[in-house]
VMD Tcl script that builds the backbone (N, CA, C; Angstrom):
set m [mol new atoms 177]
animate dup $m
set s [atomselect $m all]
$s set {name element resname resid chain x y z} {
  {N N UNK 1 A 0.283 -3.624 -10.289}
  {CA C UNK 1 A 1.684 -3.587 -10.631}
  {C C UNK 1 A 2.526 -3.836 -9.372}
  {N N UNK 2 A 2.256 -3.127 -7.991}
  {CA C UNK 2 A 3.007 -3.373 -7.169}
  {C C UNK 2 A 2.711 -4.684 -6.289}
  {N N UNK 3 A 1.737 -5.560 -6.834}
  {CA C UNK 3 A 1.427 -6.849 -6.105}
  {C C UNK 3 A 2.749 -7.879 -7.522}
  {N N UNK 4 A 2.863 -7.461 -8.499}
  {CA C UNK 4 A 3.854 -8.119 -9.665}
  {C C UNK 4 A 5.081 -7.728 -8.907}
  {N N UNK 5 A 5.623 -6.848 -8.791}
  {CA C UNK 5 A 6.785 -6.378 -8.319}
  {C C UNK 5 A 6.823 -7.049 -7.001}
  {N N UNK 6 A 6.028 -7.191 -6.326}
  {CA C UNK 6 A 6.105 -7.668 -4.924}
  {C C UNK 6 A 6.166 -9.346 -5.050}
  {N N UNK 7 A 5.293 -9.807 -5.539}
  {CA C UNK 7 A 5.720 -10.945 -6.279}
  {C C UNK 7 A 6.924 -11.714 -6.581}
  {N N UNK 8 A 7.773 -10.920 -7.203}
  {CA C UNK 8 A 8.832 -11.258 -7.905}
  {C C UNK 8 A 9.888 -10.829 -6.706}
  {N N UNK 9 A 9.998 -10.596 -5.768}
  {CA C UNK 9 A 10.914 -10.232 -4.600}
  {C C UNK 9 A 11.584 -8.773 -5.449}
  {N N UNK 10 A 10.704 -8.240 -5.822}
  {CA C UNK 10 A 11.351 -6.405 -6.214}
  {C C UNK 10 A 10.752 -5.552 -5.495}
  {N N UNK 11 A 10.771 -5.980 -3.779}
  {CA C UNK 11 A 9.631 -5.144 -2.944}
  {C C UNK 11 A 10.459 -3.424 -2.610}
  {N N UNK 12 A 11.418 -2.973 -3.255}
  {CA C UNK 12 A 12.405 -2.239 -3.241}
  {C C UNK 12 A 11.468 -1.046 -4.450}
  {N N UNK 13 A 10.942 -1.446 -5.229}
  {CA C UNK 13 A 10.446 -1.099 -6.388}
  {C C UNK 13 A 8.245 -1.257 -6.261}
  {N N UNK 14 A 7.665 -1.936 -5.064}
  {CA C UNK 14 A 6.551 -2.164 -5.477}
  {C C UNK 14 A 6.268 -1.370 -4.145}
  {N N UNK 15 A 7.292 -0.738 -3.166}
  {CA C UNK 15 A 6.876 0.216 -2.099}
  {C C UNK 15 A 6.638 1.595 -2.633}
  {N N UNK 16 A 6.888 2.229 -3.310}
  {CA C UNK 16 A 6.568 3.200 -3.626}
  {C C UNK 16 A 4.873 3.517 -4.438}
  {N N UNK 17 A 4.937 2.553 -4.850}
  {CA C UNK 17 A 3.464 2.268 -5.679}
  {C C UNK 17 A 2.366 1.805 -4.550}
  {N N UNK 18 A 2.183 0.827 -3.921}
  {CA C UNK 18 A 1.596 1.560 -2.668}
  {C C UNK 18 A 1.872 2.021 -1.908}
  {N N UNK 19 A 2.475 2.558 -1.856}
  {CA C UNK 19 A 2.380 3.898 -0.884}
  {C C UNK 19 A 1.428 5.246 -1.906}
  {N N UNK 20 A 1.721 5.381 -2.578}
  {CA C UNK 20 A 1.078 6.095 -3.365}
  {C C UNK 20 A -0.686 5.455 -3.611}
  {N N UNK 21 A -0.602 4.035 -3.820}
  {CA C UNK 21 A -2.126 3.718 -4.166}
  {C C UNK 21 A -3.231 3.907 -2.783}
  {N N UNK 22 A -2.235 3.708 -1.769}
  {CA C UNK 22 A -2.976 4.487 -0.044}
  {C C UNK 22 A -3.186 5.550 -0.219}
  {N N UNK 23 A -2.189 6.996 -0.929}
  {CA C UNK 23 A -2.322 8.376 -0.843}
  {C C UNK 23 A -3.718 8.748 -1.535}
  {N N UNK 24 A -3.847 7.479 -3.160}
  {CA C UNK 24 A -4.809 7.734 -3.689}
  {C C UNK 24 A -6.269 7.316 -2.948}
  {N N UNK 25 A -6.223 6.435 -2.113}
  {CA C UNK 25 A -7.073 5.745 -1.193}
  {C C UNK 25 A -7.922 7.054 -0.233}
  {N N UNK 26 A -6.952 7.660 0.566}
  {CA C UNK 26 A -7.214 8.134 1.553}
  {C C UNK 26 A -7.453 9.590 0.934}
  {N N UNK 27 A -7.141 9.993 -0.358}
  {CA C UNK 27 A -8.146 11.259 -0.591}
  {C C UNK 27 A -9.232 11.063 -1.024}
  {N N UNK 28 A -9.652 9.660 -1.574}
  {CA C UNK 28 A -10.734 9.344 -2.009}
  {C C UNK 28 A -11.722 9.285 -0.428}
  {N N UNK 29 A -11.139 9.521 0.542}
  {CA C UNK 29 A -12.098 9.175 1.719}
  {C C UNK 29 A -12.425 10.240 1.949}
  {N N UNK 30 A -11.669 11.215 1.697}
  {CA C UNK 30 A -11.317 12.858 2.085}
  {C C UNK 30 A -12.027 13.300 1.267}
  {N N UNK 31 A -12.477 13.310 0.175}
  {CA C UNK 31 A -13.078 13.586 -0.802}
  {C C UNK 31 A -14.469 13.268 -0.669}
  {N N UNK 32 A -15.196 11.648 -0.514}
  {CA C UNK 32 A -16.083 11.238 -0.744}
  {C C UNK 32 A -16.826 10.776 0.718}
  {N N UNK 33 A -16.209 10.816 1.454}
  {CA C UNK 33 A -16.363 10.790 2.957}
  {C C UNK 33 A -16.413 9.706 3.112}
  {N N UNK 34 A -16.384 8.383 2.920}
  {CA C UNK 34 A -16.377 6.849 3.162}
  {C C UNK 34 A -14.834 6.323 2.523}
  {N N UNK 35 A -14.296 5.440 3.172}
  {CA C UNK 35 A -13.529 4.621 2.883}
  {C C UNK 35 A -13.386 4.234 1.385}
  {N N UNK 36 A -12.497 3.682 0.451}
  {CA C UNK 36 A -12.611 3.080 -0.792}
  {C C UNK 36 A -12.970 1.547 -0.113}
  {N N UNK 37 A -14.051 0.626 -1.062}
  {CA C UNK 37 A -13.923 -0.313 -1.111}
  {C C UNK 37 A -12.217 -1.088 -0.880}
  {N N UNK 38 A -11.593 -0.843 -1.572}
  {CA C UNK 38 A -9.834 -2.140 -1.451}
  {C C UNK 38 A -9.037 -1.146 -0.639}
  {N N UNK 39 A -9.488 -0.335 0.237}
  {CA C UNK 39 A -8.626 0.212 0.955}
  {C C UNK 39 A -7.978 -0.479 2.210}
  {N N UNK 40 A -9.012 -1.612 2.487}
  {CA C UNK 40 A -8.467 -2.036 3.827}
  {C C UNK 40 A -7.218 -3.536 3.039}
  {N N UNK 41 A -7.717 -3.485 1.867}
  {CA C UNK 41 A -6.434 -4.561 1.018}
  {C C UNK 41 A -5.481 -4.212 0.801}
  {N N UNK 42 A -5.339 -3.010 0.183}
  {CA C UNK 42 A -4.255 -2.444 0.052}
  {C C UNK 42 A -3.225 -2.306 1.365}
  {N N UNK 43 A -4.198 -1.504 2.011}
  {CA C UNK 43 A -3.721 -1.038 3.248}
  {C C UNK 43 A -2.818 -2.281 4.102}
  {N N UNK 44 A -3.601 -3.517 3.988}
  {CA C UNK 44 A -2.850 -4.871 4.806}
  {C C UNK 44 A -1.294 -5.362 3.983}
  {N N UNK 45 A -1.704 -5.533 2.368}
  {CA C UNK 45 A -0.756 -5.815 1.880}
  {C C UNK 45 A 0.508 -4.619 1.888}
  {N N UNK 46 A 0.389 -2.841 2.176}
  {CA C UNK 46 A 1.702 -2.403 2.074}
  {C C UNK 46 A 2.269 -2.784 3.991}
  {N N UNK 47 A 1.118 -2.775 4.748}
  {CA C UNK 47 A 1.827 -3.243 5.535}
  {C C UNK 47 A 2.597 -4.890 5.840}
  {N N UNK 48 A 2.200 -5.552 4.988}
  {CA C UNK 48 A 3.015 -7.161 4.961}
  {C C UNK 48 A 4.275 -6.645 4.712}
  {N N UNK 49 A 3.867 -6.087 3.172}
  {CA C UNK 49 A 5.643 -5.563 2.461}
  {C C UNK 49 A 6.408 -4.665 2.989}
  {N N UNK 50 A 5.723 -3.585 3.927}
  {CA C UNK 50 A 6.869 -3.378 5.223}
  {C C UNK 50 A 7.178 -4.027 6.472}
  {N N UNK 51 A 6.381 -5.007 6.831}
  {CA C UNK 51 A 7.616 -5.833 7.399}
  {C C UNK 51 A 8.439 -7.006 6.633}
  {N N UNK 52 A 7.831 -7.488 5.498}
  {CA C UNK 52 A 8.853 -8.822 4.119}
  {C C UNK 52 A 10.342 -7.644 4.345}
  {N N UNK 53 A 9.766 -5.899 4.504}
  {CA C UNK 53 A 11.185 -5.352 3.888}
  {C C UNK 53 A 11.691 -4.875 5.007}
  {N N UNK 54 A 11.366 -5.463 6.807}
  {CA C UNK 54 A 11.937 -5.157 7.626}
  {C C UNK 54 A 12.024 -3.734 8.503}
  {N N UNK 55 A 10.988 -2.827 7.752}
  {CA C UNK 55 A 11.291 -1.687 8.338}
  {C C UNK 55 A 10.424 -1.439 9.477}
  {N N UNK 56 A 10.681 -0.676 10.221}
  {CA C UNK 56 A 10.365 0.231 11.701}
  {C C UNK 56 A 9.701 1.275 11.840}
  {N N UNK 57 A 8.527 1.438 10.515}
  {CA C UNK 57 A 8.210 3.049 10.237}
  {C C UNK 57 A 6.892 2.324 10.763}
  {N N UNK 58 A 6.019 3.254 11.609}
  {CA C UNK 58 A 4.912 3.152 12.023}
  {C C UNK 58 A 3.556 3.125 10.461}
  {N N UNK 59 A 2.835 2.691 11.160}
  {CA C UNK 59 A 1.625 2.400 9.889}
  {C C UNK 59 A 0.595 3.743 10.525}
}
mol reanalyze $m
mol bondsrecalc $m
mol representation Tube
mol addrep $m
C-alpha cells in the first residue's frame, strides 16, 4: 500500500505505513533473532521517501 501511495506522489500518506512496516520488521528481529527477509527493502525504500520528502531525520 505504501509503495501505491508512494507511487502516486501521496508520500505525505505512504510515510507512516512504513514507518510502521520497519516497526513490524525490527520486532520480528527482536523476536526471532535474524533479520526479516524484505527488511533491507523496505528499509532502502522508506529511506528514498525520506529524502523524495526532503527531510533531515536521521535513519
Amino acid at each position: 500500500m505504501a509503495a501505491l501511495l508512494q507511487a502516486t506522489h501521496r508520500s505525505e500518506d505512504a510515510e507512516p505505513l512504513m514507518r510502521r512496516a520497519l516497526e513490524i520488521f525490527d520486532t520480528f528481529r527482536r523476536q526471532i533473532g535474524h533479520p526479516h527477509p524484505y527488511f533491507q527493502q523496505v528499509n532502502e525504500n522508506y529511506q528514498a521517501l525520506q529524502r523524495a520528502m526532503g527531510s533531515n531525520e536521521p535513519d
